[in-house]
C-alpha positions in Angstrom: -14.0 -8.1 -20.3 -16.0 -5.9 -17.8 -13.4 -3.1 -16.5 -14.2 0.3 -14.2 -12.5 3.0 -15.5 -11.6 6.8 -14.9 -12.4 8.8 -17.7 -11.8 12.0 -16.7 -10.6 13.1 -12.8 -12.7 13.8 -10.3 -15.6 11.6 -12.1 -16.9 8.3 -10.7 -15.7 5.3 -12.5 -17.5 3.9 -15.6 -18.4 0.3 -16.0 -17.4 -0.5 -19.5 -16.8 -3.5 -22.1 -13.2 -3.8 -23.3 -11.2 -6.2 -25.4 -9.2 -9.1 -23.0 -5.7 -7.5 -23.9 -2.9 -9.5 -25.4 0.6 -9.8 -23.9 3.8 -8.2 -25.4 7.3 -10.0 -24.7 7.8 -9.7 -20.9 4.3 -9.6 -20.4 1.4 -11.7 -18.8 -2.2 -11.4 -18.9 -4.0 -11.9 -15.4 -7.2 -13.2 -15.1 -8.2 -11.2 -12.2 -9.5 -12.8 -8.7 -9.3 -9.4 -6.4 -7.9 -5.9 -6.5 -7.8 -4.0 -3.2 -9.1 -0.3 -3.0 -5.9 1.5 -1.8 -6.0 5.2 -0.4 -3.5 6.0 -3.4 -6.1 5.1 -5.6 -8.2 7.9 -4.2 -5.5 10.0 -4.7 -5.6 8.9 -8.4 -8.9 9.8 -9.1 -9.8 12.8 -6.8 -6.6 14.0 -8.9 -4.3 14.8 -6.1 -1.3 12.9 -7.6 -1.0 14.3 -11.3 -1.4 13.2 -15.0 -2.6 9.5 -14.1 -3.3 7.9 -17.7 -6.6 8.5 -19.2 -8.9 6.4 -19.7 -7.6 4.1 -16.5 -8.2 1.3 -14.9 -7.3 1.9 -11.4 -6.1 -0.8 -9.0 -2.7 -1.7 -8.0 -3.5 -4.7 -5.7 -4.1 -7.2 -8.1 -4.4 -11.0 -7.4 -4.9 -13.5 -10.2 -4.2 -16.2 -12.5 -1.8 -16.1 -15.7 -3.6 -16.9 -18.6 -1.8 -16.0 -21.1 2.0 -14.7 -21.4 4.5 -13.4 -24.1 7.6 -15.0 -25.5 10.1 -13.7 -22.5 8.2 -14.6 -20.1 8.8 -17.9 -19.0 9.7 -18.2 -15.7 5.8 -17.9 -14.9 3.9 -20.8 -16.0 0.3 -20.6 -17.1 -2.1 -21.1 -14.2 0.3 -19.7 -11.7 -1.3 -16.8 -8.8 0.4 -13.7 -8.8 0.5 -10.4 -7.4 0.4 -7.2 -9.2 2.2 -4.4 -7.7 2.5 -0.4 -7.7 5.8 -0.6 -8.7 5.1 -2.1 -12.9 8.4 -1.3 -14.4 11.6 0.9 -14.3 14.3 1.0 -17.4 17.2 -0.9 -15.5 19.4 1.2 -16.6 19.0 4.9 -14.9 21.8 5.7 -11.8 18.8 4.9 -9.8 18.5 1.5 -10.7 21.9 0.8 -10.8 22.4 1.6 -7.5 19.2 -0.6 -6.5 16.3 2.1 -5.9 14.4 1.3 -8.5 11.5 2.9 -6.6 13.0 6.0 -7.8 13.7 5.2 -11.3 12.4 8.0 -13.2 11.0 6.2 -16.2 9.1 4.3 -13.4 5.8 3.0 -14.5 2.9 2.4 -12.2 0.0 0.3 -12.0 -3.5 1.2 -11.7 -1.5 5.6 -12.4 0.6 5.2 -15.6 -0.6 2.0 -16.4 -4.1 0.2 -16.5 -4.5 -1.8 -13.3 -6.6 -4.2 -11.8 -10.1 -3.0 -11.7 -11.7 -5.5 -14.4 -11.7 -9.1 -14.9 -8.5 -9.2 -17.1 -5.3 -7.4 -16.1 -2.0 -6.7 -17.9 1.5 -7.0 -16.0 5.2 -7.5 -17.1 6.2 -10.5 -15.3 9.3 -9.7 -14.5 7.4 -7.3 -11.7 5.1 -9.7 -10.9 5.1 -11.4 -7.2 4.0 -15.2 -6.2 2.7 -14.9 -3.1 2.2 -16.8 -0.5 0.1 -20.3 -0.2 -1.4 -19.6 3.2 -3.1 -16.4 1.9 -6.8 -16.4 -0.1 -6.7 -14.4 -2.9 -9.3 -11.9 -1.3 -6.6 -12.0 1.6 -3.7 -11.5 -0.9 -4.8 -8.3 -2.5 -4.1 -5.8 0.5 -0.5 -7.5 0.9 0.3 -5.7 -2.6 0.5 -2.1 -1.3 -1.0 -1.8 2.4 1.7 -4.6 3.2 4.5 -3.8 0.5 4.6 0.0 1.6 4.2 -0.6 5.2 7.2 -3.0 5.0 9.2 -0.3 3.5 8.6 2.1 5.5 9.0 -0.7 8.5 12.4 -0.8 7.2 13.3 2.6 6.9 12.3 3.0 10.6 15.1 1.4 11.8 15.5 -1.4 14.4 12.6 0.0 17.0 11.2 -1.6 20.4 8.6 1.1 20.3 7.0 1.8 17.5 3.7 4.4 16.9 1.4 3.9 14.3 -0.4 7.1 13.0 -3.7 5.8 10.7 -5.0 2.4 11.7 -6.4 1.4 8.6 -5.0 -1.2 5.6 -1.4 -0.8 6.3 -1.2 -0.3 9.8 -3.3 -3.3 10.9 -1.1 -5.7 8.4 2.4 -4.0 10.0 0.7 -4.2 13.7 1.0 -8.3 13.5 4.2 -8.5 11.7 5.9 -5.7 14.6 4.3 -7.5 17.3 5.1 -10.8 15.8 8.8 -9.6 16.0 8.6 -8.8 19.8 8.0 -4.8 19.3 5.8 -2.7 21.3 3.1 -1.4 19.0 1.7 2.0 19.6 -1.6 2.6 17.0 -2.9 6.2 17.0 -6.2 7.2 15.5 -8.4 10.0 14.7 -9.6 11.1 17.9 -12.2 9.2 19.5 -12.4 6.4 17.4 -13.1 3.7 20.3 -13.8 0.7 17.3 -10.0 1.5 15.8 -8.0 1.4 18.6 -10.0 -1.7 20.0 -9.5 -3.3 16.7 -5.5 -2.1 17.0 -5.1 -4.2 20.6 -7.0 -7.3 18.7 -4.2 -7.0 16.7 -1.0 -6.8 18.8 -0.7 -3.4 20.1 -0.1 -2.3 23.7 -1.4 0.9 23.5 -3.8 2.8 21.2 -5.2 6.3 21.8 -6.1 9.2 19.6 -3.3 11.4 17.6 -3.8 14.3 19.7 -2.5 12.0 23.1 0.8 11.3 24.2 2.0 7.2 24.8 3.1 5.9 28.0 6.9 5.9 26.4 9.0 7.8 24.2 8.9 5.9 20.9 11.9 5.0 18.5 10.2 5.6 15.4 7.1 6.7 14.2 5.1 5.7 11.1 2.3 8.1 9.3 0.1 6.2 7.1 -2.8 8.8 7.6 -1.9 11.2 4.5 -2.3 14.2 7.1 0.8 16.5 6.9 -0.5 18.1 10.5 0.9 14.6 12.1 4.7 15.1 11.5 5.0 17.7 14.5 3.0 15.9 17.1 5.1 12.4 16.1 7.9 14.8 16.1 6.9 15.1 20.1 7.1 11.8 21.1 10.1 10.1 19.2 13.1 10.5 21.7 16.1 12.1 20.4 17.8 10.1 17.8 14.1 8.5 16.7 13.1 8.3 13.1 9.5 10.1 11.5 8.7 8.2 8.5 6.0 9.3 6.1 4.8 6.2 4.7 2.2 7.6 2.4 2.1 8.7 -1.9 0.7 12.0 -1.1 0.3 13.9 1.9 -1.5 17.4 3.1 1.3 20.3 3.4 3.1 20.1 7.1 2.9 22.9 9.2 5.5 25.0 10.3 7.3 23.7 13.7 9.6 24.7 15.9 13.4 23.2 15.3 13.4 22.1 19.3 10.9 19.2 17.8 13.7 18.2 15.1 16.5 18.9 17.1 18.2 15.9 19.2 19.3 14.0 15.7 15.3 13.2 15.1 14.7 12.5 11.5 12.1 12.7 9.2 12.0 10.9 5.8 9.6 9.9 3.2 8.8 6.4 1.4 8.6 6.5 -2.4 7.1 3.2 -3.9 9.1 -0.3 -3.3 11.8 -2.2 -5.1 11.6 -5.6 -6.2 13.6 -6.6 -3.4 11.4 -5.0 -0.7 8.7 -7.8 -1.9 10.5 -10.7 -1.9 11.6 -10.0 1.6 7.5 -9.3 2.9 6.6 -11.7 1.3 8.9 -14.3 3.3 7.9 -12.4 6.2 4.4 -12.8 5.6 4.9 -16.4 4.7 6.0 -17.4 8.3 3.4 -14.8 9.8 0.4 -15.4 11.0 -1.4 -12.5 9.4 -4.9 -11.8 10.1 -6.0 -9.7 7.0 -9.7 -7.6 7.7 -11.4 -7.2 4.2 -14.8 -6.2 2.7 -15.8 -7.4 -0.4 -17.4 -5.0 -3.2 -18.3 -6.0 -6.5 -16.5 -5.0 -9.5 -19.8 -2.6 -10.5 -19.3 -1.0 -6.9 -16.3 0.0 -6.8 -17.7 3.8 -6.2 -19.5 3.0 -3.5 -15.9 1.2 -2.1 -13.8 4.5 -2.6 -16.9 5.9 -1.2 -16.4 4.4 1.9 -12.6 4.5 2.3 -12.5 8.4 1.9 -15.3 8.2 5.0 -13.5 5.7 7.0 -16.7 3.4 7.3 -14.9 0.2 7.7 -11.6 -1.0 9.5 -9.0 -3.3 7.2 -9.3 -3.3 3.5 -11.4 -2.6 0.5 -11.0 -5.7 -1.8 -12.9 -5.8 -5.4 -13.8 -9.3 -6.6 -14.7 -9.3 -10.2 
């Protein structure tokens, strides 16, 4: 099989030949239809999250076909389209678990980081981590659901029960959270870099009643706020427009340092949290969402040989939606 892989960080991706791999017990092997290019996966390779596994094969929005599986894993049969998350295993058995935040497991395993992902025409996954997803969805469509919409749920979640919600970054995630809020009767507010006119027109396409740069303040105090832009100078200013008791969450893997603020910004009972990863749980219940959601998903399509040139164009925000690989 074809695969791109990071040999060292910080290099571009190598095209290379490698053997199809076989399945151990709980495992499947995927034949691969699309992988979306996820923000995280820049983090990956630009080597801002530490001691990914090398050689990789990046990707953790995988979309395929079982074509092969192990001994314990039959509740997938062959031929069935799954997704392939972050989230590729945790023990089961850590406090963590136990207490159902297997997100924070710390023999966690990772797709596309600690393990090989999705970037090739054959991909390895233990089934018992795997998603079906919905029917309604193409598999070019599917990919983006896989983190953008996984991670965007939780962090949905974790915002509470708001009417108004801001949306700092309008790219993958946002635009997929954008329908499902407004869907829900919420009023959407999408911030964007400053001045980026095609973002915030693409933001009221999809559902939002306002959109304006990060640097302006919305027409109402917002419940909750969600940063998917990894930018640590965004915490204070969504600090200044959540009304006391409102929620801050920081939806992203990695995130530039946060400025020092004053408490008055905090103070009132506002709260800031971070989202680490998903559960198992947090997928079913998108996915059920998504299923009865009319979702309009924005991709671009790259070939598996360009997937440089895709990473090359998230990190410069050239397009709106999501990167998607097709093999």
């Amino acid at each position: 099989m074809r695969a791109m892989v990071l040999e060292s960080v910080g290099d571009p991706l190598r095209l290379v030949e490698r053997p199809v791999p076989e399945p151990d017990r709980h495992q499947v092997v995927i034949q691969v239809a699309a992988c979306g290019v996820c923000r995280t996966d820049l983090h990956v390779v630009d080597g801002e999250l530490p001691d990914p596994k090398l050689p990789l094969v990046c990707g953790h929005e995988v979309v395929g076909r079982i074509v092969a599986r192990g001994a314990d894993a039959i509740d997938l049969p062959l031929g069935t389209r799954v997704g392939v998350p972050w989230l590729g295993g945790a023990c089961g058995r850590c406090n963590a678990c136990l207490r159902g935040q297997e997100n924070l497991c710390p023999n966690a395993r990772f797709t596309g980081y600690t393990l090989d992902g999705g970037y090739a025409e054959y991909a390895l996954a233990d089934a018992r981590f795997c998603f079906e997803l919905p029917a309604r969805y193409r598999d070019v469509e599917a990919a983006p659901l896989l983190c953008a919409g996984l991670i965007g749920y939780r962090s949905y979640r974790l915002a509470g029960n708001p009417a108004a919600l801001g949306l700092y970054g309008f790219g993958a995630a946002a635009h997929i959270l954008c329908q499902l809020a407004a869907h829900e009767g919420r009023r959407v507010y999408a911030f964007t870099r400053p001045g980026d006119l095609a973002a915030q027109a693409f933001a009221r396409s999809l559902g939002a009643v306002w959109a304006g740069g990060s640097d302006e303040v919305p027409r109402e105090p917002l419940d909750a706020a969600i940063l998917f832009a990894p930018v640590g100078e965004l915490v204070p200013l969504a600090l200044q427009v959540v009304r006391p008791g409102g929620v801050v969450v920081c939806g992203g893997i990695h995130m530039s340092d946060i400025p020092s603020f004053p408490y008055r910004l905090l103070w009132g009972e506002r709260v800031v949290r971070s989202v680490a990863n998903l559960t198992r749980a947090d997928g079913h219940a998108f996915f059920t969402a998504a299923a009865r959601t009319p979702l309009v998903l924005a991709t671009h399509t790259y070939p598996l040989d360009q997937a440089n040139a895709a990473l090359a164009d998230l990190r410069s925000g050239a397009f709106t939606g999501a990167a998607v690989l097709v093999p």
